[in-house]
Residue, then its C-alpha position, 0 to 999 in steps of 0.5 A: x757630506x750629503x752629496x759625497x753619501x749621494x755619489x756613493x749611493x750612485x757609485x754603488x749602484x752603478x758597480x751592481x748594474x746588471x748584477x743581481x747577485x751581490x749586493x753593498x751595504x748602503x753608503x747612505x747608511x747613517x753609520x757611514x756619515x763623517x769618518x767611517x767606522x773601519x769595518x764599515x769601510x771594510x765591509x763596503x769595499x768586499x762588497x764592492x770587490x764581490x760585486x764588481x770582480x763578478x761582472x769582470x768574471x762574466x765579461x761585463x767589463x774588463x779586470x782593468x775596468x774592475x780594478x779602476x772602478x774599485x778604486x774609485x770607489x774606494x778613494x770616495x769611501x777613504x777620503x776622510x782617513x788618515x793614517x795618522x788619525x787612525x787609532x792604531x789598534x783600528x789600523x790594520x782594518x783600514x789597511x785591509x779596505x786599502x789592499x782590497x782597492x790595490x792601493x798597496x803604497x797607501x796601506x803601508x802606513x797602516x801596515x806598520x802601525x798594525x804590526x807593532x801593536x798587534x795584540x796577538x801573535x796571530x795578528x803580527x804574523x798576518x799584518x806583516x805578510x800583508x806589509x811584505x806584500x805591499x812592498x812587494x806590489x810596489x817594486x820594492x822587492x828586497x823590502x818585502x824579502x826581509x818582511x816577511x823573514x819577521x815572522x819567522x820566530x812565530x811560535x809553531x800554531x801561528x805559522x801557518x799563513x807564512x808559506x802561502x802568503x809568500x807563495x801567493x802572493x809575494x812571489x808572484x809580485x817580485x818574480x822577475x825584479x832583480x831579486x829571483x834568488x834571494x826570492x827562492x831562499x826565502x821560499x825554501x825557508x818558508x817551506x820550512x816554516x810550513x813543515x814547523x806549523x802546529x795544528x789542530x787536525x780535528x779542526x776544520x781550519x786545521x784540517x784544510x791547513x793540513x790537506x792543502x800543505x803538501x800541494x803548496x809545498x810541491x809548488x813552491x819547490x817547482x818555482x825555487x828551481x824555476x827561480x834558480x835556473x832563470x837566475x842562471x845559478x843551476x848549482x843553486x837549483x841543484x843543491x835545492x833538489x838535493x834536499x828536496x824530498 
């Protein structure tokens, strides 16, 4: 243990040279001996995340050089987890750590346990758009098609991450894999989810919800076209404008 905590400190080290602004929490933290705590783990790897995307946005290094360090990190953080020895409440936590490092296949595990003993609605909605997506960045993208369907019977307050996390981040994953026009189906449906979401305008999570809602709206009809007409189905693309406001 002492000298895993000691690469740690060294790894961390190396991830902020020439990088003043970010700062990790201390690997050799009595709080990180063993197993780590979730969020330790959690907080570690955004602080990595931060620290090193920064020096690939400056052009210290490169985005695959980020995203190797970041992995490297975090397989040293994670070398004790296991999916099957994590309390399942916990689960999502160590998954959000994996995604951080884009070891999608890994958080799948975690994903699933996550969704199914989510304790709020809130929770399920946002732990199975996390699980579509990682099926999604691993080619499987008829998987992540019907994942992300799963929340489509949330009640009106808890739809709101339905549209973005499809637009953003599923679609961009399987854009071009076989599967474009089950792809804009189910963007036109989450345009659908979005119109249902409830709010609270005075809210500042409501009221940005509200504002950004017609700009993501607008982008995903362009790409439903797009995906209609690259897949060769004009009449599709058609029929889609048609409904198009």
């Amino acid at each position: 243990m002492h000298h895993r905590c000691a690469f740690l400190g060294i790894f961390a080290a190396a991830i902020l040279a020439g990088c003043q602004s970010a700062q990790l929490p201390d690997p050799n933290d009595p709080k990180t001996a063993g197993v780590m705590a979730p969020e330790v783990v959690r907080n570690n790897l955004k602080g990595a995340a931060e620290a090193v995307f920064l020096r690939v946005r400056v052009r210290e290094i490169t985005d695959e050089e980020g995203h190797a360090i970041l992995r490297e990190y975090a397989d040293e953080l994670l070398a004790n987890v296991k999916a099957d020895q994590v309390r399942p409440e916990l689960a999502w936590e160590y998954a959000e750590a994996l995604m951080t490092a884009r070891r999608w296949n890994e958080a799948i595990p975690y994903l699933e346990v996550a969704a199914k003993v989510a304790a709020t609605e809130d929770r399920r909605v946002n732990d199975t758009l996390r699980l579509a997506r990682c099926f999604a960045e691993t080619d499987r993208p008829q998987e992540a098609i019907a994942t992300a369907r799963k929340v489509f019977d949330a009640p009106p307050p808890d739809k709101a991450p339905i549209l973005t996390a499809v637009l953003l981040e599923i679609a961009p994953a399987i854009q071009g894999k076989g599967a474009d026009v089950d792809l804009a189906r189910l963007l036109e449906d989450a345009i659908t989810q979005s119109q249902e979401t409830k709010v609270d305008a005075e809210s500042q999570a409501g009221a940005i919800f509200l504002a950004a809602r017609p700009v993501h709206i607008a982008n995903a009809q362009r790409l439903i076209l797009s995906l209609y007409e690259g897949a060769g189905r004009r009449d599709l693309a058609l029929k889609a404008a048609e409904r198009m406001p």
